[in-house]
C-alpha positions in Angstrom: 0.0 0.0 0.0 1.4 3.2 -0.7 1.0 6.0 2.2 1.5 9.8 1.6 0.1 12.5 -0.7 0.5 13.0 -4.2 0.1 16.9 -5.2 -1.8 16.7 -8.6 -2.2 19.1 -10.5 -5.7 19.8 -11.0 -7.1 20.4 -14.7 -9.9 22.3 -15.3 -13.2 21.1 -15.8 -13.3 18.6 -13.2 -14.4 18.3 -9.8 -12.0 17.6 -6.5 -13.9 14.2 -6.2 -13.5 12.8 -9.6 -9.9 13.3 -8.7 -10.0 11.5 -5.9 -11.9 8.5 -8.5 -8.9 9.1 -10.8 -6.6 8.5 -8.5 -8.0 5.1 -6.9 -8.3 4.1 -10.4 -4.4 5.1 -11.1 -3.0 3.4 -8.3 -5.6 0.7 -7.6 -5.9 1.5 -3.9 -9.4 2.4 -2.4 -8.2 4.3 0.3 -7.7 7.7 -1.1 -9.2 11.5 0.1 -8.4 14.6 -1.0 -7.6 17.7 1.6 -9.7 20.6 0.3 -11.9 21.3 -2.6 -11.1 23.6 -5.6 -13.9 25.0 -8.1 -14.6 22.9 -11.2 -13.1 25.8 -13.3 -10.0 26.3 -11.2 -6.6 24.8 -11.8 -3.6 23.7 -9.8 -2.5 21.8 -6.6 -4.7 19.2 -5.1 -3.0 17.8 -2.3 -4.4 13.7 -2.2 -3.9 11.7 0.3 -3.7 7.9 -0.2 -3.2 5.2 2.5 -2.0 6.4 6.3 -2.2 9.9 4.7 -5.9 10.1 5.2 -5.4 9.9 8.6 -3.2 12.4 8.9 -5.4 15.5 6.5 -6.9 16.4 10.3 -3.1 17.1 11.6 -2.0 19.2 8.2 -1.2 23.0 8.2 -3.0 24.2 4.8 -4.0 27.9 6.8 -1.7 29.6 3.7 -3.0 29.5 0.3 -1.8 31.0 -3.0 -3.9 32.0 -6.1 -3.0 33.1 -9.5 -6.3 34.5 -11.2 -7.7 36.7 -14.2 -10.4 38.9 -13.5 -12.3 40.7 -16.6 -14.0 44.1 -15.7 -17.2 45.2 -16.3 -19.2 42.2 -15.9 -20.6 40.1 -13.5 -22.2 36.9 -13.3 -24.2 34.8 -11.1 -21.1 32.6 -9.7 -18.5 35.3 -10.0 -16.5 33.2 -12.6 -16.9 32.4 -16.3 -19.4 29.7 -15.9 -22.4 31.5 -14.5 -24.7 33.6 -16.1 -24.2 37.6 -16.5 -26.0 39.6 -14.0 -24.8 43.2 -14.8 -22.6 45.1 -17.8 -21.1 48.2 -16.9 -18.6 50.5 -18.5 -15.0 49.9 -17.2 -13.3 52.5 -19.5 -13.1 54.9 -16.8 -11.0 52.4 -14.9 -7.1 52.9 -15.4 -4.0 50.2 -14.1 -3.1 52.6 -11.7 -7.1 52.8 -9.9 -6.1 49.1 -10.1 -2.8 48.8 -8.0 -4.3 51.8 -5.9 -7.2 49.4 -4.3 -4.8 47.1 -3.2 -4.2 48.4 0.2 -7.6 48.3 1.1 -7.9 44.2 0.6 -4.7 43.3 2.5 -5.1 42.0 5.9 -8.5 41.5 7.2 -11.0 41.7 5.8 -15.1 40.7 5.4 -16.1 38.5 2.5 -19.8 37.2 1.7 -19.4 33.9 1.0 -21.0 33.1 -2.8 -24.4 31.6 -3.0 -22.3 28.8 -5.8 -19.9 27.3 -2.9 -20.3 24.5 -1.0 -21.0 25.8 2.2 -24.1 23.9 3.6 -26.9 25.2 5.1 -29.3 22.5 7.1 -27.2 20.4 5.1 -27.5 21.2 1.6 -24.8 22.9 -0.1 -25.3 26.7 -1.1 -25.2 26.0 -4.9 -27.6 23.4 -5.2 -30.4 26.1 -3.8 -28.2 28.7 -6.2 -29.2 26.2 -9.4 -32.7 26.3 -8.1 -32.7 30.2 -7.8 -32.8 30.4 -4.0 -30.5 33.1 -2.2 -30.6 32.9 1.2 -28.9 35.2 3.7 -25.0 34.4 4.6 -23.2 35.7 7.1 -19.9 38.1 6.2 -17.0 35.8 6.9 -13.6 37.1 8.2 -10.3 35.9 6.1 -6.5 37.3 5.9 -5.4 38.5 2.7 -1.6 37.8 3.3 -0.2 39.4 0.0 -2.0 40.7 -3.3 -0.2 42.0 -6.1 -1.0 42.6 -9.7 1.6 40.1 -12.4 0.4 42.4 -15.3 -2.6 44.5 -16.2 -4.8 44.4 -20.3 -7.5 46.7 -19.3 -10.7 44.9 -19.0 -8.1 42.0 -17.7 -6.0 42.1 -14.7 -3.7 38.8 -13.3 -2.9 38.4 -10.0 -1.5 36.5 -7.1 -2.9 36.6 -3.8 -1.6 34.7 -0.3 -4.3 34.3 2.0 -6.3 32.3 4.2 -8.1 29.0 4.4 -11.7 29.9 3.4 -11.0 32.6 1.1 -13.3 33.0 -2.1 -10.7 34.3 -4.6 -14.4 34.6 -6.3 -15.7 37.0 -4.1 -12.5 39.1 -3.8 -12.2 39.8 -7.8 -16.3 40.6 -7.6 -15.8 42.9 -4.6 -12.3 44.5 -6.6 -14.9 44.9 -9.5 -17.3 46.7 -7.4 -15.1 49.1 -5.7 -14.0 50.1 -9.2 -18.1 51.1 -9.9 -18.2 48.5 -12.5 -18.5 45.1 -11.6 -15.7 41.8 -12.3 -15.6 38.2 -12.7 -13.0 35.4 -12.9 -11.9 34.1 -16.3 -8.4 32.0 -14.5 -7.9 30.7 -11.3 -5.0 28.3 -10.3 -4.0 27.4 -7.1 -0.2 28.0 -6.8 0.4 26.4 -3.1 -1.3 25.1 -0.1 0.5 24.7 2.8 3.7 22.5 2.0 2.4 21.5 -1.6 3.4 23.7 -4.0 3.1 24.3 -7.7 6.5 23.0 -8.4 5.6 19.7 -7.2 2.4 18.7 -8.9 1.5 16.1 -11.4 -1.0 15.7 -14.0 -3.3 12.5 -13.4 -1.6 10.8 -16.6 1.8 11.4 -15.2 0.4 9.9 -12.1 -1.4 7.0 -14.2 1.7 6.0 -16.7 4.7 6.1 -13.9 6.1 3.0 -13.6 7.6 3.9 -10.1 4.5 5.9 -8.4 6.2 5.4 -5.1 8.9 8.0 -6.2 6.0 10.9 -6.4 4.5 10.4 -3.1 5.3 13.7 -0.7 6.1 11.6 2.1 3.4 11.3 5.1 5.7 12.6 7.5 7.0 15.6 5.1 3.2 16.7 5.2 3.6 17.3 8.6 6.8 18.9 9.0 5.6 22.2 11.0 5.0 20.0 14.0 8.2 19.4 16.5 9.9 15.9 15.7 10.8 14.2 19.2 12.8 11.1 19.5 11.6 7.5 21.3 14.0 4.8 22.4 12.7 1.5 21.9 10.9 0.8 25.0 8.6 4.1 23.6 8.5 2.7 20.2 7.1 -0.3 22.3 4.6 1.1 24.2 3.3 3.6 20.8 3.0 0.4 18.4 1.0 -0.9 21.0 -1.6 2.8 21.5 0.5 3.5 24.6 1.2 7.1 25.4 4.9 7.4 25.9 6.2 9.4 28.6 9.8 11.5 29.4 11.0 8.4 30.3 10.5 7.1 26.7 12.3 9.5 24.9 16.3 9.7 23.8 15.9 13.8 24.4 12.9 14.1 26.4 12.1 17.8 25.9 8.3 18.0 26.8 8.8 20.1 29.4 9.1 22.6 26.7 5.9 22.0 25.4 3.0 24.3 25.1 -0.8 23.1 26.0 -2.4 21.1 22.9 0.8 21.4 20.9 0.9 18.4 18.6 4.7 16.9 17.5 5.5 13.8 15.5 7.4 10.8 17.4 9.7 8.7 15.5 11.5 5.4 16.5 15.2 5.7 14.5 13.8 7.0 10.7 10.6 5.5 11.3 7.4 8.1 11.5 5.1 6.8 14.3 2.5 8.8 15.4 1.1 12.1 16.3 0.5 13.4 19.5 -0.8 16.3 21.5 1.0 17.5 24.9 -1.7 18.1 27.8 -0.1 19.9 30.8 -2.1 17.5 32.9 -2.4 14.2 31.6 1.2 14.7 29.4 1.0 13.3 25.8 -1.9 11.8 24.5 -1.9 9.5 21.3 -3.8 11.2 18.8 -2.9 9.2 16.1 -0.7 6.2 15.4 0.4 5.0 12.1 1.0 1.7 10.4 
């Protein structure tokens, strides 16, 4: 079985779960799930776990994301992309590159978005967009997100590119609609791509046939442990690598440098036996480490 994620790179016109059917199909394993959603129309990297990797999306730092998009001027539509239906056309010849870079201040840090009525967001268990197709808007509450960084790659009046850094939850939708307003004239997306999320980054992705034709799949995998390298690594000696294998919580005792005196409440770290990842746990100030998760 093979255990970590692949980063694949995402075409368009497909849907995060028929990824995730490619990818079972590609490798011929059924355990496979994939970390986050992107849009049908959006590109790029789509972390997916296969084997002990699924077990470990809960533990995974994807707060940082990072969009390249394309935003026309001048008109909107229902789904604030190319594939919904025009709602408003407004002149955008007013509208110079510099009004452009001159808004940008206003949408670093944070800020308020509406989440779109086309997202999966559920209410009462349905997902926005499936009342959206049926014509029912219902009210959303404004949503707080961190725009990290935003800057403009180039500028084709009605077109603009560019990059933003922000966080989890972010409608890259909504932002380009809400640019498009501030400018008096509306906006959609023609080109989104996620660059990064997390540790997975562009540079690392592979197409679904790359993934499919490899003779050596194992040699793509971004190792399960890799995934997780913002948590603290901390050492066992062999009577902890014992007691883990057995879904015993080691103690200071257990450990070759036992440090967790410097540990903060509910920090998580990865414990390793030699090379060998074994588990995840989470230090309580109380109790000391709890198991939160050992791996095969």
């Amino acid at each position: 079985m093979q255990n970590g994620f692949f980063v694949i790179d995402k075409p368009v016109g497909v849907t995060s779960h028929d990824i995730v059917a490619m990818v079972r199909r590609a490798i011929g394993q059924k355990k496979v799930g994939h970390t986050g959603t992107l849009d049908p129309f959006a590109t790029g990297v789509l972390p997916v776990a296969v084997g002990e990797g699924t077990k470990s999306i809960q533990f995974l730092d994807e707060s940082v994301k990072e969009y390249r998009a394309v935003l026309r001027l001048g008109i909107a539509t229902d789904t604030q992309d190319l594939t919904g239906q025009v709602i408003s056309e407004r002149d955008w010849s007013h509208v110079t590159a510099e009004d452009l870079e001159a808004l940008v201040p206003q949408f670093l840090g944070s800020i308020m978005q509406l989440p779109p009525m086309f997202s999966a967001l559920k209410r009462d268990g349905v997902p926005l967009y499936k009342l959206a197709r049926k014509g029912i808007e219902i009210e959303r509450e404004l949503r707080e997100v961190e725009i990290h960084s935003l800057s403009f790659d180039w500028i084709r009046l009605p077109e603009a590119c560019f990059t933003v850094r922000c966080s989890r939850g972010t409608y890259v939708r909504t932002l380009a609609c809400d640019i498009g307003e501030e400018l008096g004239c509306g906006a959609h997306l023609l080109e989104l791509r996620r660059t990064s999320s997390g540790l997975f980054h562009e540079s690392e992705a592979i197409s679904i046939e790359e993934l499919a034709s490899s003779t050596s799949q194992e040699s793509l995998l971004f190792p399960l442990d890799r995934a997780l390298a913002h948590l603290k690594h901390l050492k066992l000696n062999e009577q902890g690598g014992k007691k883990v294998s057995n879904g015993v919580a080691p103690v200071a005792a257990d450990f070759i440098d036992p440090i967790l005196d410097q540990l903060v409440p509910c920090e998580q770290v990865r414990l390793y036996l030699g090379e060998r990842f074994m588990a995840v746990a989470e230090w309580d100030t109380v109790k000391g480490l709890r198991l939160s998760r050992v791996f095969n």
